[in-house]
C-alpha positions, 0 to 999 in steps of 0.5 A, a space after each residue: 531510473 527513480 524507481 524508489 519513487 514508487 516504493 510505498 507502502 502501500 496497500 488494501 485490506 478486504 474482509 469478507 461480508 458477514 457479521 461485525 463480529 467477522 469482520 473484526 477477526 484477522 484470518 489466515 494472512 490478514 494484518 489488518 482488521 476492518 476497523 483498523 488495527 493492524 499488527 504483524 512481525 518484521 522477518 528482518 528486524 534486527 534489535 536496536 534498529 528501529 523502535 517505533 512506528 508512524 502510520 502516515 496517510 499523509 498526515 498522521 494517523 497511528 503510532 507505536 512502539 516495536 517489541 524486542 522481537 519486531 512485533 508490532 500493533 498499531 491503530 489507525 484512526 479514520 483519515 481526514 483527507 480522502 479522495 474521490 474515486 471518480 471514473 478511470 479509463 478501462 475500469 468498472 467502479 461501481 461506485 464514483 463517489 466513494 471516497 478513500 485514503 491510503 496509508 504507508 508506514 514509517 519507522 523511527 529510531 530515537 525520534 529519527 526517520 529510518 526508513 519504511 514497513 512494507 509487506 511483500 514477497 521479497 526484499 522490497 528494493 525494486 516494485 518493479 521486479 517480475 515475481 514480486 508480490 505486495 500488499 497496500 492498505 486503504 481506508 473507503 467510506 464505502 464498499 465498492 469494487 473495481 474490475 478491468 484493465 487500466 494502462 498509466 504513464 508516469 513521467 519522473 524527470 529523464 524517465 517513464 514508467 507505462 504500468 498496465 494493471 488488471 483489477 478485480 477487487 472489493 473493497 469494503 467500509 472500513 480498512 482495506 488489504 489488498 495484493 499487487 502482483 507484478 507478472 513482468 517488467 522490462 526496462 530501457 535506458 528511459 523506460 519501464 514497462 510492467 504488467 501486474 494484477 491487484 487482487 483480494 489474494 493474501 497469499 502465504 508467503 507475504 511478509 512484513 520487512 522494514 527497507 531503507 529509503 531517503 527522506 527526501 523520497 518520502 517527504 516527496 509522497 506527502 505532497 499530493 496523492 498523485 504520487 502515491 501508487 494506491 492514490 494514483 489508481 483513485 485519482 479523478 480523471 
């Protein structure tokens, strides 16, 4: 099962309506600002390991170094390829025409790929795990929300994975977080089922942890945004 085809890093960010001021602070669980900075410390990070990050959305739009201790800040820039949200089945967008762009980041070691930065509940080698909760991050020209019930089918070669994902989100202008949390998941010997929720809930216990994966894994998720699983809820229909 290719699983790790849907190992991304991918995740949004809402701040809370206010003034600019607000909006510019990181609260509670937050690690990303509205304006885009975004900093946290790796729970796993092991010296010598990994050195620098790249922010990917596909193409490049942020890069730093890592301090001794695994702790990071990054700013990402406004992404030049965006897509349009356009209309899904079984979900209220009340804006089709925004437009958004999701990010995923990739840590190096002496100019080597090694692997990528995820922040989740748990060890980040399966999403399709019952328990398991994790953020993804996005870039909207707009505020808009998305609420309802949406059922997907992805095909990966001998393989399927039937997602069933119940959404009640903001998002805001700007960088976005936001949580999946995957309630169940049942597999066969050709395919898996889960059920999960996106929502606007940081909750405590989400925590950055850097995972290995192959490049050929993520060289695959910059060749279109159909395979990414944040582009794959804003793709037109």
């Amino acid at each position: 099962m290719k699983i790790a085809l849907q190992l991304i890093v991918f995740l949004f960010y809402v701040i809370l309506s206010g003034c600019q001021k607000d909006q510019n602070l990181l609260t509670g669980n937050n690690s990303l600002t509205v304006n885009g900075t975004m900093s946290g410390s790796i729970l796993n990070y092991v010296p010598g390991s990994v050195d620098s990050i790249k922010a990917l959305c596909p193409d490049l739009i942020g890069e730093n170094g890592i301090s001794s201790i695994g702790q990071f800040t990054i700013d990402l820039s406004t992404p030049e390829l965006l897509v349009t949200t356009g209309s899904m089945n079984g979900l209220l967008v009340s804006d089709t025409a925004a437009m958004t762009g999701s990010v995923y980041l990739c840590t190096y070691r002496g100019g080597m790929f090694s692997g990528l930065l995820n922040k989740s509940n748990l060890p980040m080698d399966s999403l399709n795990k019952a328990g398991i909760s994790y953020s993804m991050f996005t870039y909207s020209d707009r505020y808009f929300t998305i609420k309802g019930t949406r059922t997907t089918t992805d095909l990966f070669n001998d393989s399927q994975l039937i997602t069933t994902a119940k959404y009640d989100v903001i998002i805001k202008k700007g960088w976005n977080e936001l949580v999946v949390k995957i309630n169940s998941s049942s597999s066969t010997s050709c395919t898996t089922t889960i059920s999960e929720t996106v929502s606007n809930i940081i909750t405590s216990d989400l925590q950055w942890r850097y995972s290995v994966v192959g490049v050929e894994n993520v060289r695959r998720k910059t060749t279109g945004v159909n395979v990414l699983k944040l582009d794959k809820l804003f793709r037109m229909e």
